[in-house]
N, CA, C and O atoms as a GROMACS GRO file, in nm:
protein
  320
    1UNK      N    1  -0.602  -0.055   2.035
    1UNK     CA    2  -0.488   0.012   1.978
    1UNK      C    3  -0.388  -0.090   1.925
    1UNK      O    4  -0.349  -0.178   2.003
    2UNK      N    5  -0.339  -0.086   1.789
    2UNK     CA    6  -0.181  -0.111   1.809
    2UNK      C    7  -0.096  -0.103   1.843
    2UNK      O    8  -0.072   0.011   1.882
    3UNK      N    9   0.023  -0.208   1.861
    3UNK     CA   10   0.163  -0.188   1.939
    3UNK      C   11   0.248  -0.153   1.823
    3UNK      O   12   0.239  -0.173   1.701
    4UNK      N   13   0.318  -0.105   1.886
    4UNK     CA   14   0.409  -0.030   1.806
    4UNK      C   15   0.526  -0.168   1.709
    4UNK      O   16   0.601  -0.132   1.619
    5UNK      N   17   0.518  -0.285   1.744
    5UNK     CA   18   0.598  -0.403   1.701
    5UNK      C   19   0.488  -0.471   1.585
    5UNK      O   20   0.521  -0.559   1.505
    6UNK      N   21   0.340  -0.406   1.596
    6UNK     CA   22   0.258  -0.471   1.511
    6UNK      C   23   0.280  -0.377   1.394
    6UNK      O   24   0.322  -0.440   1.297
    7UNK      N   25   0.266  -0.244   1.369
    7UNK     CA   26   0.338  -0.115   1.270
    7UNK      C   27   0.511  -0.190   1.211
    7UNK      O   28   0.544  -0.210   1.094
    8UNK      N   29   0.575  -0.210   1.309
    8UNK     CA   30   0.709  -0.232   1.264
    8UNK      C   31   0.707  -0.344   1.193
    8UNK      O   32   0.801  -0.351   1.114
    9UNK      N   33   0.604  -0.472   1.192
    9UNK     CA   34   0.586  -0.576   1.154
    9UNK      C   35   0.621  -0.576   1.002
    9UNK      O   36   0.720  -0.614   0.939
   10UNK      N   37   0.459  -0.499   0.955
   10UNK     CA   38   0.408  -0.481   0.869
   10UNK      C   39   0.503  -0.362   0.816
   10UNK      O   40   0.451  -0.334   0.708
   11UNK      N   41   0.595  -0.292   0.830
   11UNK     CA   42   0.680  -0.210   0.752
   11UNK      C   43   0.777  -0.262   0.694
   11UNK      O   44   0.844  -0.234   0.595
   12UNK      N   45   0.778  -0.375   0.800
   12UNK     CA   46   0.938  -0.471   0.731
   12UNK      C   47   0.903  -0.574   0.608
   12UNK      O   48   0.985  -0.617   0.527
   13UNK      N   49   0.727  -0.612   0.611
   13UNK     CA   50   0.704  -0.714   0.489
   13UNK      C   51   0.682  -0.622   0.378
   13UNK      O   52   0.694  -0.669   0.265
   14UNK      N   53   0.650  -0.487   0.393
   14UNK     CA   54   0.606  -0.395   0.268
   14UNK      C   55   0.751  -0.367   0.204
   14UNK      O   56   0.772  -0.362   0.083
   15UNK      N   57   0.875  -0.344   0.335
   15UNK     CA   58   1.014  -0.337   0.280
   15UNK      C   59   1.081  -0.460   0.233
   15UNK      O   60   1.201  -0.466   0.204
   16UNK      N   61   1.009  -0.544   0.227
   16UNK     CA   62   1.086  -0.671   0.161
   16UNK      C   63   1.046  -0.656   0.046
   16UNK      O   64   1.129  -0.703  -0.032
   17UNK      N   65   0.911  -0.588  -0.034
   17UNK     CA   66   0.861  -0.614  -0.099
   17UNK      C   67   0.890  -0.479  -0.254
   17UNK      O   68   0.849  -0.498  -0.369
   18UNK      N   69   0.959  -0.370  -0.214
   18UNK     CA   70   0.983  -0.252  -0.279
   18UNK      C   71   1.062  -0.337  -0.443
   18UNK      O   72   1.146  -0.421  -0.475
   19UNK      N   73   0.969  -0.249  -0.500
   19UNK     CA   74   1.020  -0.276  -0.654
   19UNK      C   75   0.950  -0.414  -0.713
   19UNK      O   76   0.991  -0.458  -0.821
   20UNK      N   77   0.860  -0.474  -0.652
   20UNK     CA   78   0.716  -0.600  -0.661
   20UNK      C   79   0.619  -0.499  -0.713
   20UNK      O   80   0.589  -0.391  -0.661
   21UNK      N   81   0.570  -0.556  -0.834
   21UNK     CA   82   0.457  -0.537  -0.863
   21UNK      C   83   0.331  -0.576  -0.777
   21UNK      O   84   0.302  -0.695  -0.765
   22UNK      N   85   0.259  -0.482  -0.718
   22UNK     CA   86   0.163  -0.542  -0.650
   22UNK      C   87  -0.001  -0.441  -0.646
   22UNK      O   88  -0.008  -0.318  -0.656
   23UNK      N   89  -0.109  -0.530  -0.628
   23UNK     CA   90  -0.252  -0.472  -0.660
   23UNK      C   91  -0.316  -0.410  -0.525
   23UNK      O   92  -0.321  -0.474  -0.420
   24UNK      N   93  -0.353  -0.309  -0.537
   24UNK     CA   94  -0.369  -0.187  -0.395
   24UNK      C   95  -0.562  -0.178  -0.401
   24UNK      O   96  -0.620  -0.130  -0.498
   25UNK      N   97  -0.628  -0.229  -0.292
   25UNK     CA   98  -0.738  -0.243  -0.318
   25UNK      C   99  -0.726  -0.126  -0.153
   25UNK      O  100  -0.653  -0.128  -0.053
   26UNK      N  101  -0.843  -0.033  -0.202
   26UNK     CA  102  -0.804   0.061  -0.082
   26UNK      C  103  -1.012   0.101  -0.077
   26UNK      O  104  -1.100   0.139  -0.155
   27UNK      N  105  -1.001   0.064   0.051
   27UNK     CA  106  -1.192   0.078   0.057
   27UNK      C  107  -1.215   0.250   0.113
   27UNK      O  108  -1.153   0.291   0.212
   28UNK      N  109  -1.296   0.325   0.047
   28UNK     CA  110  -1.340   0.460   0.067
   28UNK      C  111  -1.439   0.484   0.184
   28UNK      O  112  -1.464   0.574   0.264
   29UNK      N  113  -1.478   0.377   0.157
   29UNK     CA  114  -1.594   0.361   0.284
   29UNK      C  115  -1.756   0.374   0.210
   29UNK      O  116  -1.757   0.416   0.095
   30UNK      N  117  -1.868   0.344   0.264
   30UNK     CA  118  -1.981   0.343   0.174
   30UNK      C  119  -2.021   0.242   0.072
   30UNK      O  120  -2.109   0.245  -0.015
   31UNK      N  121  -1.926   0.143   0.107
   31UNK     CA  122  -1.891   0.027  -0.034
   31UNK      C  123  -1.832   0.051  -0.136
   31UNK      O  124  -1.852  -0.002  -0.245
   32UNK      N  125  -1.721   0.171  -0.097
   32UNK     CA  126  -1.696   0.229  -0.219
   32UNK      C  127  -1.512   0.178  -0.236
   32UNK      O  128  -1.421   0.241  -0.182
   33UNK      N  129  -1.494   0.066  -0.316
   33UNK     CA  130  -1.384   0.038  -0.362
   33UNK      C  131  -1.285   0.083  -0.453
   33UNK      O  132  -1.341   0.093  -0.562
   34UNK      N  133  -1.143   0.120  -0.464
   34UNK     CA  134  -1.081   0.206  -0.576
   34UNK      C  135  -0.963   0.044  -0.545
   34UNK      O  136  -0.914  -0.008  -0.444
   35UNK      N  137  -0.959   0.007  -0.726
   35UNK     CA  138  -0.832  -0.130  -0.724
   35UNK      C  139  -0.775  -0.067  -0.815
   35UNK      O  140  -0.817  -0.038  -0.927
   36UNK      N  141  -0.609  -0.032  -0.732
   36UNK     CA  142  -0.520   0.002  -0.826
   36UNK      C  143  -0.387  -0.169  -0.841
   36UNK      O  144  -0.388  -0.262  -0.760
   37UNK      N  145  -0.309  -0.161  -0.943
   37UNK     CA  146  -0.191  -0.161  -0.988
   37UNK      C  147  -0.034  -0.080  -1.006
   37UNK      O  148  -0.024   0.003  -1.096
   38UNK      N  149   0.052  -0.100  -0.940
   38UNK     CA  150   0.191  -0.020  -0.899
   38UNK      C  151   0.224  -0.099  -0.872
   38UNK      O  152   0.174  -0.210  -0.858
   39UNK      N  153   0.372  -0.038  -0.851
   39UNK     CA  154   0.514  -0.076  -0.817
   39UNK      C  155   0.544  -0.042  -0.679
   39UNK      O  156   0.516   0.077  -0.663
   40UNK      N  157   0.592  -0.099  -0.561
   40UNK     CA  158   0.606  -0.036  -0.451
   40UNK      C  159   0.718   0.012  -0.453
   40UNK      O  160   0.802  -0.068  -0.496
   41UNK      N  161   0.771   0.143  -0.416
   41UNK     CA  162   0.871   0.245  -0.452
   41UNK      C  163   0.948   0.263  -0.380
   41UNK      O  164   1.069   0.248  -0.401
   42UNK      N  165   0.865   0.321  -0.215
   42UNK     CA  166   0.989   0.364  -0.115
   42UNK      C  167   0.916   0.315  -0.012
   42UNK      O  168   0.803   0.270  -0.031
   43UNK      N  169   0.961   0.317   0.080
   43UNK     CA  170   0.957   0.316   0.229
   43UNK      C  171   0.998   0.400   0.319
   43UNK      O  172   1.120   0.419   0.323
   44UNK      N  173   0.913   0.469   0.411
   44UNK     CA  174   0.954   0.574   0.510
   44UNK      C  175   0.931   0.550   0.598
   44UNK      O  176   0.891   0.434   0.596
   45UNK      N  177   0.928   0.603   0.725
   45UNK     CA  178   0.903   0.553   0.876
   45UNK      C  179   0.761   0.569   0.897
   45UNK      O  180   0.708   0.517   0.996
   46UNK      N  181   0.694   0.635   0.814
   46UNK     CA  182   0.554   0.611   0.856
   46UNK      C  183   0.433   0.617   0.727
   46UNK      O  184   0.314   0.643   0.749
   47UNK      N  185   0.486   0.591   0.599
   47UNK     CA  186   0.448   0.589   0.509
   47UNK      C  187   0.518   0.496   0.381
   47UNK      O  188   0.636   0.510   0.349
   48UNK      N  189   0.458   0.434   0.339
   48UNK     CA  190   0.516   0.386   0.193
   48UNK      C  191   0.423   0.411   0.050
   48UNK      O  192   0.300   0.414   0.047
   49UNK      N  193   0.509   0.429  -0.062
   49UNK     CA  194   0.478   0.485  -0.183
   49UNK      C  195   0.430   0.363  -0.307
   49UNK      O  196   0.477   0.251  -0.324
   50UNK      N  197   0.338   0.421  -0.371
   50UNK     CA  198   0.352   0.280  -0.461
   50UNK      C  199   0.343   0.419  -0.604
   50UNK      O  200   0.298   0.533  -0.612
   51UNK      N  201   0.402   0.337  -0.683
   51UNK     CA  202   0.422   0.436  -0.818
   51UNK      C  203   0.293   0.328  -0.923
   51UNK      O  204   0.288   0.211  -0.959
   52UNK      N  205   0.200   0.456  -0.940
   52UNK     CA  206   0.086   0.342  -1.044
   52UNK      C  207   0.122   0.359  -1.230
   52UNK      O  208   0.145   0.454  -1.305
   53UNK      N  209   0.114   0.233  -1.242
   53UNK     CA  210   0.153   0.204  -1.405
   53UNK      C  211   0.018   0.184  -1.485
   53UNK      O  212   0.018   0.123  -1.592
   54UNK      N  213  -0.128   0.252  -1.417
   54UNK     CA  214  -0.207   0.247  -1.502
   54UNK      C  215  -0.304   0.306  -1.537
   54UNK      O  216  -0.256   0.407  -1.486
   55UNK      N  217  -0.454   0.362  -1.600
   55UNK     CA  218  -0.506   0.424  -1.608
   55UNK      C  219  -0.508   0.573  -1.656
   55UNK      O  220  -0.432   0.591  -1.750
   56UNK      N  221  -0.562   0.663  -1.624
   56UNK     CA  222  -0.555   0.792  -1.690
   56UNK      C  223  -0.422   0.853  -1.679
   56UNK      O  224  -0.379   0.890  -1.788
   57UNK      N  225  -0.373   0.866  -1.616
   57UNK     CA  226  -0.243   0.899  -1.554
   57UNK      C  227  -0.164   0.841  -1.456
   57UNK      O  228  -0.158   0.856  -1.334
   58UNK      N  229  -0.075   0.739  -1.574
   58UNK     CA  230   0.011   0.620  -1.507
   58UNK      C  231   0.136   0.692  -1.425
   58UNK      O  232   0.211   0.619  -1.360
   59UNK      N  233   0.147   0.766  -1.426
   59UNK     CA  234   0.282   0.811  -1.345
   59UNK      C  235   0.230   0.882  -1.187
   59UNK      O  236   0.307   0.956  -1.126
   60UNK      N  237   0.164   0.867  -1.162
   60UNK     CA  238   0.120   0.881  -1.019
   60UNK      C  239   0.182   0.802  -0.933
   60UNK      O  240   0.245   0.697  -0.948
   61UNK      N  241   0.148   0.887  -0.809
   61UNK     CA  242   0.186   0.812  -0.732
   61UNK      C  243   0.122   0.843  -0.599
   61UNK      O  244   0.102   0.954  -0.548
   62UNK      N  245   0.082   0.672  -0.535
   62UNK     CA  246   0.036   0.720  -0.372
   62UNK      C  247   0.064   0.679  -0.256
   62UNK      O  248   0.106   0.564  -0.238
   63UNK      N  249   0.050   0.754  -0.170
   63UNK     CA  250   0.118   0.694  -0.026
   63UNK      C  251  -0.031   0.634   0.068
   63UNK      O  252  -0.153   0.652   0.063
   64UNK      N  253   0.071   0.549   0.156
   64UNK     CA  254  -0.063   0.499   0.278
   64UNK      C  255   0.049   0.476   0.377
   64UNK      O  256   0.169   0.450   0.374
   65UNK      N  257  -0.047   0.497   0.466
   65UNK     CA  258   0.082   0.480   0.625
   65UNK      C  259   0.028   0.274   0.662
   65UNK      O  260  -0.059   0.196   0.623
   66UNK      N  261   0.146   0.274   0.757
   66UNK     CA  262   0.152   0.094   0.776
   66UNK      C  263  -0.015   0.036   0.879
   66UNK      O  264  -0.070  -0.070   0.904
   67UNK      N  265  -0.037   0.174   0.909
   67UNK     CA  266  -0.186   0.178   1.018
   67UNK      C  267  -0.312   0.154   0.911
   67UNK      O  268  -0.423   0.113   0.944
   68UNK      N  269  -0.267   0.188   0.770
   68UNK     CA  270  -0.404   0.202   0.675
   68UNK      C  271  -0.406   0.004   0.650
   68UNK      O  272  -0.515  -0.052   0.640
   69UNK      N  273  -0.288  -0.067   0.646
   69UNK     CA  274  -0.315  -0.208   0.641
   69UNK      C  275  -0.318  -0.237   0.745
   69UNK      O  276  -0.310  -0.358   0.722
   70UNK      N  277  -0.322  -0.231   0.847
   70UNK     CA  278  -0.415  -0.279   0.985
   70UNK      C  279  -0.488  -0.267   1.031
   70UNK      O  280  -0.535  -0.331   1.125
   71UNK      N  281  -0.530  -0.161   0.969
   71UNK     CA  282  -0.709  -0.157   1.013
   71UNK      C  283  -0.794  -0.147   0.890
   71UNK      O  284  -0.894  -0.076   0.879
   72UNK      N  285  -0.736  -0.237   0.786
   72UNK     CA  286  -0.797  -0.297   0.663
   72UNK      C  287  -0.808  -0.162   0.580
   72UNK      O  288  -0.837  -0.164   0.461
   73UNK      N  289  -0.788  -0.069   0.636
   73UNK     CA  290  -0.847   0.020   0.456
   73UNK      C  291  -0.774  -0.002   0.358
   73UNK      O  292  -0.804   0.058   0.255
   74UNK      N  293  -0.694  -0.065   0.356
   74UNK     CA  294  -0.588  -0.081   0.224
   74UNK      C  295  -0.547  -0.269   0.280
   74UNK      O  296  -0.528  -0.322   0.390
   75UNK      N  297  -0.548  -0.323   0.124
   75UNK     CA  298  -0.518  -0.450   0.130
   75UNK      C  299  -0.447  -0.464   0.021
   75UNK      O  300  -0.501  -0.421  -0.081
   76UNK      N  301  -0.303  -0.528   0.006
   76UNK     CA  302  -0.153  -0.518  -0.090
   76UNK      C  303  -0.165  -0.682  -0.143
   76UNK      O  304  -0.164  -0.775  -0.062
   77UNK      N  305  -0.174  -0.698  -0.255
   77UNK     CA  306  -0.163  -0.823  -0.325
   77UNK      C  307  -0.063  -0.820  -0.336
   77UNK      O  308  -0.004  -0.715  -0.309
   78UNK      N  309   0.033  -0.976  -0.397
   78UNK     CA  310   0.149  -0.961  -0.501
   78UNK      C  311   0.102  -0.978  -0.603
   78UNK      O  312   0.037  -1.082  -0.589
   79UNK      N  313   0.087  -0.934  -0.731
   79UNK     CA  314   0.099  -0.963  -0.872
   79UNK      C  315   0.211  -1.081  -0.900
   79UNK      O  316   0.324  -1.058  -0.856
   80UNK      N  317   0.182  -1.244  -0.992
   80UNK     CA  318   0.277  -1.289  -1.041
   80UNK      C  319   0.366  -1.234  -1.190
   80UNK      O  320   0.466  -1.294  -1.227
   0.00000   0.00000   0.00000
């Protein structure tokens, strides 16, 4: 299990990071990879938003909780 200071960790580097362009590689499972591009938007207590600027419909937007980057299903680049 995680501690609850390992969640808070990782909420505070995603909140440093709101309004960074950054690349959202999020694994489906099966080998099945989806790599997006967004903006990180908001931050909530158990979720953060990234707004995507690309593909069929750039104005989307998706959430992942701080548990989906600790147990790897989602991995957050920075874009320079």
């Amino acid at each position: 299990m995680f501690e609850r200071s390992d969640v808070m960790r990782v909420k505070d580097d995603i909140q440093k990071i709101i309004g960074s362009k950054v690349r959202v590689e999020t694994n489906r499972g099966r080998h099945k990879t989806v790599i997006n591009q967004g903006i990180v938007s908001s931050v909530y207590p158990s979720i953060f938003i990234i707004e995507l600027n690309e593909g069929p419909n750039p104005e989307r937007k998706i959430s992942f909780s701080y548990t989906d980057i600790l147990t790897n299903s989602v991995a957050i680049t920075l874009c320079d």
